[in-house]
VOGUDREN-838748 format. One record per residue (C-alpha): residue in one letter; x, y negated, z negated. Coordinates in steps of 0.05 Angstrom, whole numbers, plus 32768, in hexadecimal, padded with zeros to 4 digits. Example, Ala and Ser with C-alpha at 12.3 -4.5 7.8 and 13.67 -1.06 7.14 Angstrom:
! VOGUDREN-838748
A80F6805A7F64S811180157F71
***
This chain:
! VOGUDREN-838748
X8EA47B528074X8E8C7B2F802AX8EB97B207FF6X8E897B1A7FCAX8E837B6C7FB1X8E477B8F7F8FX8E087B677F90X8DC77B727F74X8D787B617F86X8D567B477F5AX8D0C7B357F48X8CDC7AF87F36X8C8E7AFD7F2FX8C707AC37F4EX8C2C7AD97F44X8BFC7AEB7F0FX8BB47AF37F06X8BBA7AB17EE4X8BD57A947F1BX8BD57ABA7F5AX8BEF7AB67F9EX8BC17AA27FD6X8BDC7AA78017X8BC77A75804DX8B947AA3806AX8B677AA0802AX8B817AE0800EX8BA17AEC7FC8X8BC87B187F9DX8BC37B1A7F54X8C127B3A7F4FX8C4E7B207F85X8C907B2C7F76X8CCD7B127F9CX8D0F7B377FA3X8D4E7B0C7FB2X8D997B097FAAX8DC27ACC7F99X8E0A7ABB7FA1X8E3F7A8B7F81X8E337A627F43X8DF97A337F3AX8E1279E87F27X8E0779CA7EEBX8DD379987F01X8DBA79C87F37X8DD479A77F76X8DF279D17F99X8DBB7A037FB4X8DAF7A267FF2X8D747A498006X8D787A7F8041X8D467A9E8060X8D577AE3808AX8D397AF680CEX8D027B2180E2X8D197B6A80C7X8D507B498099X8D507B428047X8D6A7B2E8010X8DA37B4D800DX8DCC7B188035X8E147B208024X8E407B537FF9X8E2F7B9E7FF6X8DF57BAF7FCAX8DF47BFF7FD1X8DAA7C087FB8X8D617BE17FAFX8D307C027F7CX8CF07BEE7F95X8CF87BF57FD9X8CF57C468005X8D197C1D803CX8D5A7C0E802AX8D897C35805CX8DD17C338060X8DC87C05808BX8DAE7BD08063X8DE67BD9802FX8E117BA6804BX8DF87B5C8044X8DE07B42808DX8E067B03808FX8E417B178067X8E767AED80A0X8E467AAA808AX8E457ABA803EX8E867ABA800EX8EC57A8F7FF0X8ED67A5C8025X8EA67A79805AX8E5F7A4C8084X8E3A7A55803DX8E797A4C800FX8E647A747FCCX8EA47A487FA4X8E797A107FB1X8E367A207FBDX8DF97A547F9AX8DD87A787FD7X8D947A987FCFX8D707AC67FFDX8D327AF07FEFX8D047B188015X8CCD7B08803BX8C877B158014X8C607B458030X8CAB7B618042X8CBF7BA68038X8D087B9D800FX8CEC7B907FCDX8CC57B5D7FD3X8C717B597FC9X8C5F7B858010X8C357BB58031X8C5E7BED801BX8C557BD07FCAX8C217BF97F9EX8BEA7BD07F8FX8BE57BD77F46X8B8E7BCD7F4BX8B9E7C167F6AX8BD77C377F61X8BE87C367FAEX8C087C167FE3X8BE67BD37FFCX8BE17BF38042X8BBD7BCB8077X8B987BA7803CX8BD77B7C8034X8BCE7B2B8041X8BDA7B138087X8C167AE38083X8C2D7AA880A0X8C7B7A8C809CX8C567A518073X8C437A898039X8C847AA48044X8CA67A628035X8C787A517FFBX8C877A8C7FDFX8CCC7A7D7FDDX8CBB7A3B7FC3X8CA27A5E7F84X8CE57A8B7F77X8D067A487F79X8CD77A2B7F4AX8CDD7A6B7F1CX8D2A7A5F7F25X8D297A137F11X8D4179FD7F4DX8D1979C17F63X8D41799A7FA6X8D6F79CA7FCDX8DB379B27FE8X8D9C79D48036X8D667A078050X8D867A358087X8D667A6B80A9X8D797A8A80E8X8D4D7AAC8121X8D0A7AAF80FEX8D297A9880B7X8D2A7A5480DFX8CE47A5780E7X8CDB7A558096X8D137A2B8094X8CF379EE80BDX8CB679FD809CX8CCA79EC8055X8CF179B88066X8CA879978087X8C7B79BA804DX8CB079A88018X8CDA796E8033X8CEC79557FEAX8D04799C7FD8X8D4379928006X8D7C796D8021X8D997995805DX8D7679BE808DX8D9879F580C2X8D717A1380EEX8D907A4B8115X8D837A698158X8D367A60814FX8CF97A308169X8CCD7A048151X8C857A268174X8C807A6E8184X8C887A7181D8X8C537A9A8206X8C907ACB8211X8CA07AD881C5X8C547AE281C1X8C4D7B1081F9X8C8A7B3481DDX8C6B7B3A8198X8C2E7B5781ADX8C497B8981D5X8C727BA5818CX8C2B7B978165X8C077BC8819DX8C407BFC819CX8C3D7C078153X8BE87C038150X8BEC7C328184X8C107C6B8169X8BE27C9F814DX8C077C9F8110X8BFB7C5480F9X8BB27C6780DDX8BA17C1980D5X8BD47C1180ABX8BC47C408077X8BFF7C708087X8C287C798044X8C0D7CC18036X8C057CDB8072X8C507CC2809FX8C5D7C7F80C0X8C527C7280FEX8CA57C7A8113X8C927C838161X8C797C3B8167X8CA07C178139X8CD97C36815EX8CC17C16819BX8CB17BDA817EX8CF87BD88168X8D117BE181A9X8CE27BA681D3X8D017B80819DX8D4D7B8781A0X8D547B8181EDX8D417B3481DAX8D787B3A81A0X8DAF7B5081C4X8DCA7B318200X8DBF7B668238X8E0F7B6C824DX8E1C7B7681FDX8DE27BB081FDX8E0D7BD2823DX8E517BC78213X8E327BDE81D3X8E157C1D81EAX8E467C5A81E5X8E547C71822FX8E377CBA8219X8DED7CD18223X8DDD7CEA81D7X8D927CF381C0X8D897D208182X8D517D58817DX8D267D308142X8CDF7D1A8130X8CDB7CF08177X8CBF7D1381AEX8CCE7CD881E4X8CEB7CD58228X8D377CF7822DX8D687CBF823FX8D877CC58275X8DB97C90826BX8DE47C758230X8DC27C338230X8D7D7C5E8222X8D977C8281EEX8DB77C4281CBX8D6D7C2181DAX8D527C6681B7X8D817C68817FX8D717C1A8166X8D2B7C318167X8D2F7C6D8143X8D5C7C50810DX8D337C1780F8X8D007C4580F2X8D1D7C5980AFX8D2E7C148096X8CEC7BF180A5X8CA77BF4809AX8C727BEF80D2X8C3E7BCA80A6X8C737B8A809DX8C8E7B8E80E3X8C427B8280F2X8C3A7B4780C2X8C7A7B2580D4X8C717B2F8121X8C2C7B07810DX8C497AD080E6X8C777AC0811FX8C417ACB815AX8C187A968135X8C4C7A66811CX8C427A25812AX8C5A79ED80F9X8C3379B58106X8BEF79E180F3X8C1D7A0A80B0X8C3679C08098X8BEF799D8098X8C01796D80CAX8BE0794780FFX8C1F79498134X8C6779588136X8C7579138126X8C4D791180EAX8C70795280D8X8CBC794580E3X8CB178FD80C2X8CAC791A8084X8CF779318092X8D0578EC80A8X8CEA78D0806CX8D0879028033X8D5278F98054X8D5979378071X8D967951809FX8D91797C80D4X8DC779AE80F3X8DA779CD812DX8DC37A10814FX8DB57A2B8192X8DD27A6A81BAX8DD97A5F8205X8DCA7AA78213X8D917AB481DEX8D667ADA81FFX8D357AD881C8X8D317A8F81B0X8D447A6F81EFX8D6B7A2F81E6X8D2D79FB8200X8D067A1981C2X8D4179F2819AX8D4579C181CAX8CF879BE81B9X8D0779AF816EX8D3A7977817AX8D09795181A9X8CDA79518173X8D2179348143X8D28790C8170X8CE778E68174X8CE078EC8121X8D2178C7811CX8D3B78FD80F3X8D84790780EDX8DA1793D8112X8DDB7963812EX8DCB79948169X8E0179C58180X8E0079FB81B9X8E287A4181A9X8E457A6381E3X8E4B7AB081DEX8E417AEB81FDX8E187B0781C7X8DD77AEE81D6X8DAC7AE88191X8DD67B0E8169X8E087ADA816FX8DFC7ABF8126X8E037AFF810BX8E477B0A812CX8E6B7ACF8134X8E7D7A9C80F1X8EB07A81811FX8E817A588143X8E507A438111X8E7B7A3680CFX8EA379F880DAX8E6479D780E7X8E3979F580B1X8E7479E3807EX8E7B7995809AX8E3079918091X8E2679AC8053X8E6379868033X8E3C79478051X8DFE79538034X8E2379657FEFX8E40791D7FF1X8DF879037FF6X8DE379297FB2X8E2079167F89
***
């Protein structure tokens, strides 16, 4: 639990027709606003910052309870709890006494921030399938922006779990003099043949159902079928497959609703089915498509302009920076040698580093669930790295 009570999103424009946003593929938007949260006190001479950036269907809201989101049609009980509220609060991984977390959606993310789902104000509707493509280095420049709009110039650490670590390595090598500390969590440093594979297989089950209409499916119903499914490739990589059988209540239950799938004939079907068909009311299939490409196409050395990976992580070398790198031995979904990957490339950089394995049960989900392992670490780190700014 938080201990950090009510907490609010809120807003910057970081975009204009002025000045507008133009996303690596070429594309631009005259309007993009960011939704974020922050918690604890900013220092006086602005020091003390921590950017964190959430996984694939995660937000802003990180920590505390924030009960409702304005701009957003998907914000479900479920989301009304922060995501990492063990990590976040007084004396906790990302200590708010000492330190001023931020988190913000995604752009082209569906929680408040600039998306698919947004109305494009040229005409009066949602963006639909004529939303950018994105990439995790828009994504991070993006976020680069807020912080410019918040006058934050050089961050104390960059963390980001599971995807978030994907933006998280990337502006430490696109923006090395923007930070000190960098944590990358449970993630990789090149998108694997299996994560691809994987990814297209969610990207054809939501194309495929009749529903999805290209994209243009605001008026008419989304396509809840194959995001469902989509959902549910996806979690069996989340969740170690013991936790899944543990999880799962030992009773068959599958409600008469607006699915007309397969009955389940077991209770790990129907807990399969039931993480499919909630998300379905919490997410939006265009962004699930957008962030399923970003992360199918990563690939840092081509996102941070750089001939090699040496060329890239020297510009962490150079700038200072700290590394604290996690990995789960039972991730099924960033396996350990995809962090083992990153450190190599440390390694050979001669960047500063400190590589730790976690060992649970929980598969993935492990840095959602279990501070225990992670804070003392975090904390040592970030203390460090706070004696190198004073």
């Amino acid at each position: 639990m938080s201990d950090l009570g009510k907490i609010e999103t809120q807003f910057v424009t970081i975009a204009t027709p002025d000045a507008p946003f133009v996303f690596r593929s070429g594309e631009r938007l005259d309007h993009v606003e960011i939704a974020y949260e922050t918690y604890g006190e900013l220092n006086a001479d602005r020091s003390n910052a921590i950017l964190l950036f959430h996984a694939f269907s995660g937000s802003q809201h990180a920590a505390g309870v924030n009960p409702s989101v304005s701009r957003t049609p998907f914000w479900t009980q479920e989301c009304v709890t922060g995501w990492w509220g063990l990590f976040i609060g007084p004396g906790k991984a990302l200590d708010t006494d000492r330190y001023h977390v931020i988190c913000a959606n995604y752009v082209g993310g569906c929680y408040g921030s600039t998306g698919p789902s947004s109305l494009n104000p040229s005409t009066g509707k949602c963006y639909g399938a004529s939303f950018p493509h994105i990439t995790v280095s828009d994504i991070v420049r993006s976020q680069a922006l807020l912080l410019d709009r918040l006058g934050i110039e050089r961050l104390l650490a960059v963390v980001g779990p599971s995807t978030g670590g994907l933006s998280a390595v990337t502006f430490a090598t696109i923006h090395p003099e923007r930070v000190r500390l960098v944590i990358p969590i449970a993630t990789g440093v090149k998108t694997t043949v299996l994560n691809r594979i994987i990814l297209l297989e969610q990207i054809l089950a939501i194309e495929n159902d009749p529903k999805f209409r290209a994209g243009e499916y605001y008026e008419t119903g989304a396509p809840e079928t194959g995001l469902g499914l989509a959902r549910m490739i996806s979690h069996k990589t989340f969740v170690h497959l013991d936790a899944i059988e543990n999880r799962a209540s030992k009773d068959v239950v599958q409600a008469e609703d607006r699915f007309s799938w397969y009955q389940a004939h077991d209770h790990v079907e129907s807990y399969m089915l039931h993480q499919g068909k909630k998300f379905t009311d919490r997410f939006d299939a265009n962004t699930y498509l957008r962030i399923c490409e970003a992360w199918s196409r990563y690939d840092p050395v081509n996102e941070g302009g750089a001939e090699d990976p040496l060329e890239l992580f020297g510009r962490s070398r150079e700038a200072g920076h700290q590394y604290l790198v996690f990995s789960i031995d039972e991730d099924y979904c960033f396996y350990p040698e995809e962090q083992a990957a990153l450190v190599d490339y440390l390694k050979r950089a001669g960047v500063p580093h400190l590589y730790l394995t976690v060992h649970s049960e929980k598969g993935h989900d492990s840095f959602l669930l279990e501070p225990e392992l992670y804070t003392p670490h975090i904390q040592v780190m970030l203390r460090n790295a706070s004696g190198m700014a004073d």
